[in-house]
C-alpha beads as a LAMMPS data file, in Angstrom:
LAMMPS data file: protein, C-alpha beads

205 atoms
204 bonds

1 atom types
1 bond types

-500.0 500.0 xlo xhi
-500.0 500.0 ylo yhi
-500.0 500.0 zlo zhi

Masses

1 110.0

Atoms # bond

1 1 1 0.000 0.000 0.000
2 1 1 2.757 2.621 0.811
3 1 1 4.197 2.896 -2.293
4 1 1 0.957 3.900 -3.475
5 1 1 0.294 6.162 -1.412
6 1 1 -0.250 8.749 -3.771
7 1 1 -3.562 6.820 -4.847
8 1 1 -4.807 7.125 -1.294
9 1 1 -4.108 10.835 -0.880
10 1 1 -6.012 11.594 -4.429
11 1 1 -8.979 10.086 -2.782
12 1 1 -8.243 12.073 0.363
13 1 1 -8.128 15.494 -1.499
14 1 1 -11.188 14.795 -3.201
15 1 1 -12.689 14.358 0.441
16 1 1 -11.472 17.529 1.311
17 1 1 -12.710 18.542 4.857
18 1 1 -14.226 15.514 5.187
19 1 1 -10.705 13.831 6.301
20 1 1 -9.454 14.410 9.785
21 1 1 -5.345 14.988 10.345
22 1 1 -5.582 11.883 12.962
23 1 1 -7.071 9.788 9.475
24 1 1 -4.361 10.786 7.343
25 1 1 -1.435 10.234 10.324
26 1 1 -3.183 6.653 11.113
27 1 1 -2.512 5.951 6.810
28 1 1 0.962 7.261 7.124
29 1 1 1.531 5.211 9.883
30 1 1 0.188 1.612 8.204
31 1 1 1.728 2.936 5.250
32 1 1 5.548 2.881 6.789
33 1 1 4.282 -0.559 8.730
34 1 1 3.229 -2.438 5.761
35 1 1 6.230 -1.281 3.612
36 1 1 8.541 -2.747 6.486
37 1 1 6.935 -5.594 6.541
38 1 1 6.846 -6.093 2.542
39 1 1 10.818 -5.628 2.388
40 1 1 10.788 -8.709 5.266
41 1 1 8.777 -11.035 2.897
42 1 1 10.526 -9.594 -0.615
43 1 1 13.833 -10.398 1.229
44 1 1 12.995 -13.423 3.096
45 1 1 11.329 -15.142 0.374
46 1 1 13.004 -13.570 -2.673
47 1 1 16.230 -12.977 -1.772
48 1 1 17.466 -14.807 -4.871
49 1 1 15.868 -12.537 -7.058
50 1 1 16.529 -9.502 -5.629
51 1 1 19.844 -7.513 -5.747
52 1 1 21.125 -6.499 -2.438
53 1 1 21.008 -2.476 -4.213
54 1 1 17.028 -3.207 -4.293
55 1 1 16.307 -3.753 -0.803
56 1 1 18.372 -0.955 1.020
57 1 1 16.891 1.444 -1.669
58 1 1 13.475 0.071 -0.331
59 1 1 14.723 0.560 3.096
60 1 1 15.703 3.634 2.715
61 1 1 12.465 4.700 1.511
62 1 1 10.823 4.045 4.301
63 1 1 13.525 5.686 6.219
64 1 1 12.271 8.687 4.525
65 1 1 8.609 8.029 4.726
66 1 1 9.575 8.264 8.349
67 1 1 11.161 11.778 8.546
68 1 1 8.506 13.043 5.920
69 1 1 8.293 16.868 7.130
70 1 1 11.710 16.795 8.702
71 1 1 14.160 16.911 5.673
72 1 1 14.460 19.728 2.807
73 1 1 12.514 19.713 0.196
74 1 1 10.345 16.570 1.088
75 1 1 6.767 17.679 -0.466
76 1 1 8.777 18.351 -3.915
77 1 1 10.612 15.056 -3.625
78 1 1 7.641 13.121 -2.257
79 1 1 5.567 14.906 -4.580
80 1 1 7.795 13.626 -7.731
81 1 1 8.213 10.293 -6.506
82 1 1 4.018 9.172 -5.614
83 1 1 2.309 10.902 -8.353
84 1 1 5.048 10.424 -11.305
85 1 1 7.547 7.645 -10.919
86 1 1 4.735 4.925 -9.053
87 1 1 2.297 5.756 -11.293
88 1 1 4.591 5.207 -13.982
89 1 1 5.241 1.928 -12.776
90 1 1 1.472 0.964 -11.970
91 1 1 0.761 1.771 -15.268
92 1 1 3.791 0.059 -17.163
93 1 1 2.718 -3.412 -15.132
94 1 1 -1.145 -2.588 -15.514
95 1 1 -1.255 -1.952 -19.419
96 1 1 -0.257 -5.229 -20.744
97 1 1 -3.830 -6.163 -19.299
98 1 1 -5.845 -3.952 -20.703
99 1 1 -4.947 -4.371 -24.138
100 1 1 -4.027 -8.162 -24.111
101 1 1 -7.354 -9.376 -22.386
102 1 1 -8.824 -7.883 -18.870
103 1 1 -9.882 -11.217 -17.109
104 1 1 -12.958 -9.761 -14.950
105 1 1 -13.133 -13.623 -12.969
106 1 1 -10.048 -15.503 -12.578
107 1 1 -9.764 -18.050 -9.648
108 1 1 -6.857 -15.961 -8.682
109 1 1 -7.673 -12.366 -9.384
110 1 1 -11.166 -12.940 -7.554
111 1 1 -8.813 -14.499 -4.832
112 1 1 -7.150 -11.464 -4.600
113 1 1 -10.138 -9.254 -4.749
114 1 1 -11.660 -11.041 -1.790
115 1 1 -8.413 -11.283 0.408
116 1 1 -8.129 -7.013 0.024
117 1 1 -12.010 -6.462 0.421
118 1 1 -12.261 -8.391 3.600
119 1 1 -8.673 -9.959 4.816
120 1 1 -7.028 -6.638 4.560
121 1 1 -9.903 -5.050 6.628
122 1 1 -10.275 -7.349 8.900
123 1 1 -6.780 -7.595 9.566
124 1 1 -6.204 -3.828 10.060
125 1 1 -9.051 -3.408 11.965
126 1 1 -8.711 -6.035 14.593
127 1 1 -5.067 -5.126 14.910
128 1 1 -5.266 -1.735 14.855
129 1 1 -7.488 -2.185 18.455
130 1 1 -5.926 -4.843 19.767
131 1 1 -2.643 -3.038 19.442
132 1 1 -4.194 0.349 20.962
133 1 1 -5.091 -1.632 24.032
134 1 1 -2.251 -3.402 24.488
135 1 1 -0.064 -0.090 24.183
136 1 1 -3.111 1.355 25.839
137 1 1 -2.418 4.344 23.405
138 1 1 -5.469 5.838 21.631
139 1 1 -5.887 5.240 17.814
140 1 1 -7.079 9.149 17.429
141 1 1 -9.736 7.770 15.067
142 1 1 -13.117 6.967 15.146
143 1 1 -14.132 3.443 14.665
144 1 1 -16.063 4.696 11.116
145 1 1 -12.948 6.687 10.813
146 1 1 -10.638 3.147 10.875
147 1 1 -12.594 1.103 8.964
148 1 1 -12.386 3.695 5.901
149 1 1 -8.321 3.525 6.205
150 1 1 -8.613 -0.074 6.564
151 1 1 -10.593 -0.020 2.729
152 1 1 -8.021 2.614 1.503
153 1 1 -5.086 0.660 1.800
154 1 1 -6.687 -2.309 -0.392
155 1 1 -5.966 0.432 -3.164
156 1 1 -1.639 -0.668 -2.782
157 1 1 -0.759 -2.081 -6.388
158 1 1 2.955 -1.417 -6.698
159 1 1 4.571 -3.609 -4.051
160 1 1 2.031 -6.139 -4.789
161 1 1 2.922 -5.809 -8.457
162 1 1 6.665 -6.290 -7.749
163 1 1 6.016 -9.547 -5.260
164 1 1 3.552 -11.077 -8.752
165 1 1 6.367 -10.377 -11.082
166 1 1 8.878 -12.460 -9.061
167 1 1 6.282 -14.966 -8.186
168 1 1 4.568 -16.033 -11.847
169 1 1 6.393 -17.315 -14.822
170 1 1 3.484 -17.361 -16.811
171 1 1 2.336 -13.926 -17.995
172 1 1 -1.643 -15.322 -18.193
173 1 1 -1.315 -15.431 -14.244
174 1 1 0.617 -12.345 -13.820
175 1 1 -2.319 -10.904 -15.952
176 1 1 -4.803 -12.384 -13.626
177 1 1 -3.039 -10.711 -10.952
178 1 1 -3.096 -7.337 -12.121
179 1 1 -6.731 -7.745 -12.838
180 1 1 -7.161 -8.568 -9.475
181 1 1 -5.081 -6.322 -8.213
182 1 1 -6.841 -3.078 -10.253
183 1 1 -10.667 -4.143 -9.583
184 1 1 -9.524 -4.452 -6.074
185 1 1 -8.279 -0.689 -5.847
186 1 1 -10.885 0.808 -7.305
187 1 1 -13.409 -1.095 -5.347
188 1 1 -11.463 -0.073 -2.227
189 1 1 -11.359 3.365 -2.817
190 1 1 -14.664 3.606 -3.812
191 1 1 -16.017 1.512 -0.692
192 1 1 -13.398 3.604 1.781
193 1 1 -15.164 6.952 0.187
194 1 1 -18.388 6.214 0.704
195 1 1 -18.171 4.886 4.473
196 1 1 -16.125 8.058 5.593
197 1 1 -19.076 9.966 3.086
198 1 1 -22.512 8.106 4.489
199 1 1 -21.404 7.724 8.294
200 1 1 -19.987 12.106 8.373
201 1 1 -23.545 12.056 6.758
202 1 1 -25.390 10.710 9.714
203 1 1 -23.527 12.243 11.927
204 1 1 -24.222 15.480 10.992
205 1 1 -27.863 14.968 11.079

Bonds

1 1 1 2
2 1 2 3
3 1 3 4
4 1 4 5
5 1 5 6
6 1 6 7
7 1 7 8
8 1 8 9
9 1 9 10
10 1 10 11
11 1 11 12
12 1 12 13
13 1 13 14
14 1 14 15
15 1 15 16
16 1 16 17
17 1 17 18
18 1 18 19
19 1 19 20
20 1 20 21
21 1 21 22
22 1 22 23
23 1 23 24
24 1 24 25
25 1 25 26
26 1 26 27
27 1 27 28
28 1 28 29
29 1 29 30
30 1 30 31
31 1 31 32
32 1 32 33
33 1 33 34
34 1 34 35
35 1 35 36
36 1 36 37
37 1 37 38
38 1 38 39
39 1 39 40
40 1 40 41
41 1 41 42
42 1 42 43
43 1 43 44
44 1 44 45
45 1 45 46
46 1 46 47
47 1 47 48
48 1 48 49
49 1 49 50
50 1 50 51
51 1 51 52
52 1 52 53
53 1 53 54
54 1 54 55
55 1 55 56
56 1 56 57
57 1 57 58
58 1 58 59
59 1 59 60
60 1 60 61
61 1 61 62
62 1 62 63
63 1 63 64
64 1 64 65
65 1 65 66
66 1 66 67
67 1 67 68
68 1 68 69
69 1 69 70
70 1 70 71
71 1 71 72
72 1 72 73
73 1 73 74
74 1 74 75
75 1 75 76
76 1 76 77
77 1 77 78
78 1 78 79
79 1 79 80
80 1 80 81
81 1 81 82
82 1 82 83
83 1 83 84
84 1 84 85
85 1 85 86
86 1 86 87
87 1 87 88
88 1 88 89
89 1 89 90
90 1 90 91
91 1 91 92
92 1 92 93
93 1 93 94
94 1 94 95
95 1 95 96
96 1 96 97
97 1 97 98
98 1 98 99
99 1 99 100
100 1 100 101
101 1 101 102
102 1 102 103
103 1 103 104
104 1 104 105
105 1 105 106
106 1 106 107
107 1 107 108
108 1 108 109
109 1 109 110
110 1 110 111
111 1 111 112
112 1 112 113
113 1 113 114
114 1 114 115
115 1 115 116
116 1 116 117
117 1 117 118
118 1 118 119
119 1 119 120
120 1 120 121
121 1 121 122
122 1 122 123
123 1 123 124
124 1 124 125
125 1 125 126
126 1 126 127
127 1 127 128
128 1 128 129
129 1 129 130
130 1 130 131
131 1 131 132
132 1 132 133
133 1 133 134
134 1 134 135
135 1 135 136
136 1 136 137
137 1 137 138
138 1 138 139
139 1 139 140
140 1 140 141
141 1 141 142
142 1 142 143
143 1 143 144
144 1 144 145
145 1 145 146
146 1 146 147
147 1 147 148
148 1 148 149
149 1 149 150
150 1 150 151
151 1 151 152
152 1 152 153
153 1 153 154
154 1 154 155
155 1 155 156
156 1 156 157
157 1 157 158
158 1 158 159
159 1 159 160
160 1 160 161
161 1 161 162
162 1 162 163
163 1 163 164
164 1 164 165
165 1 165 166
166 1 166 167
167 1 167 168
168 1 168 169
169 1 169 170
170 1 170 171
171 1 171 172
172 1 172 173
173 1 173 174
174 1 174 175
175 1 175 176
176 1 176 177
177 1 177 178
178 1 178 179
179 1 179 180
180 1 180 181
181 1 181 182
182 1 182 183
183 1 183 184
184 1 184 185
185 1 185 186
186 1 186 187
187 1 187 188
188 1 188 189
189 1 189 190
190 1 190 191
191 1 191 192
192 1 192 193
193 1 193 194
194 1 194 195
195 1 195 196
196 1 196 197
197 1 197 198
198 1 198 199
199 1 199 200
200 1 200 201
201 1 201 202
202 1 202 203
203 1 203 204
204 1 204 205
């Protein structure tokens, strides 16, 4: 999800107002946690694959995720990197699909689509409090507030994109993947949206 980040925070300016600063610190925070834990599976499981350069630049990514309003010239660098050079690659690994076939039910892309639409909320979710109560540190979210975030970062496709490529030989599953992988971002986004949308909604009734 981190690495596409930028996807996120286009959905989060089109909110406007409607996103809290503890919402978009909570994203920034999973963001930085799942990209840590992606370089421990990419290097763990992959390490055969992957040249040693690879993995500290990864590392030091995060690093700067990290210190993201304490070094010079972040925005323009951050700015640069999420909404030209990732989308660049999202759409480099993403294109081959839509012109050579986009596979709407796969046994693997619908695997995937499930696994982000409910694993990946789940997971956050139950985490998320468990680990505030264990720390017995607030989240500084509401619960509506959580569960949006925990949609959002379904909407990842680059890291994912990167594990497919050294996982699949065969470019028919790698295809399947992407499909996945794309249906399951939109769907995200849109679903994240429209609980933060419906539930301010009620609210403010």
């Amino acid at each position: 999800m981190p690495t596409d980040i930028a996807l996120v925070m286009l959905v989060l300016l089109a909110l406007g107002k409607r996103v809290s600063i503890g919402l978009k610190t909570f994203l920034l925070a999973l963001a930085v946690a799942d990209d840590l834990l992606s370089i421990l599976v990419l290097a763990g499981k992959y390490s055969g694959s992957l040249k040693i350069s690879e993995v500290f630049a990864s590392i030091g990514m995060v690093g700067l995720g990290v210190l993201v309003g304490k070094i010079p010239l972040e925005r323009i660098f951050t700015n640069f990197v999420n909404f030209i050079i990732l989308p660049v690659y999202v759409i480099a690994n993403i294109y081959p699909v839509i012109i050579e076939g986009f596979e709407l039910n796969s046994p693997v892309g619908n695997s995937i689509i499930i696994a982000r639409l409910f694993g990946k909320v789940i997971g956050i979710t139950i985490f998320a409090i468990i680990g505030a109560k264990l720390l017995k540190y607030p989240l500084g979210i509401k619960n509506n507030e959580l569960i949006s975030a925990a949609c959002l970062a379904g909407m990842g496709l680059a890291v994912s994109l990167m594990i497919a490529n050294l996982s699949y030989d065969s470019e028919m599953l790698l295809n399947q993947v992407r499909a996945g992988l794309l249906i399951a971002a939109m769907i995200s986004g849109l679903v994240g949206s429209l609980i933060l949308l419906i539930t301010q909604r009620s609210n403010a009734k």
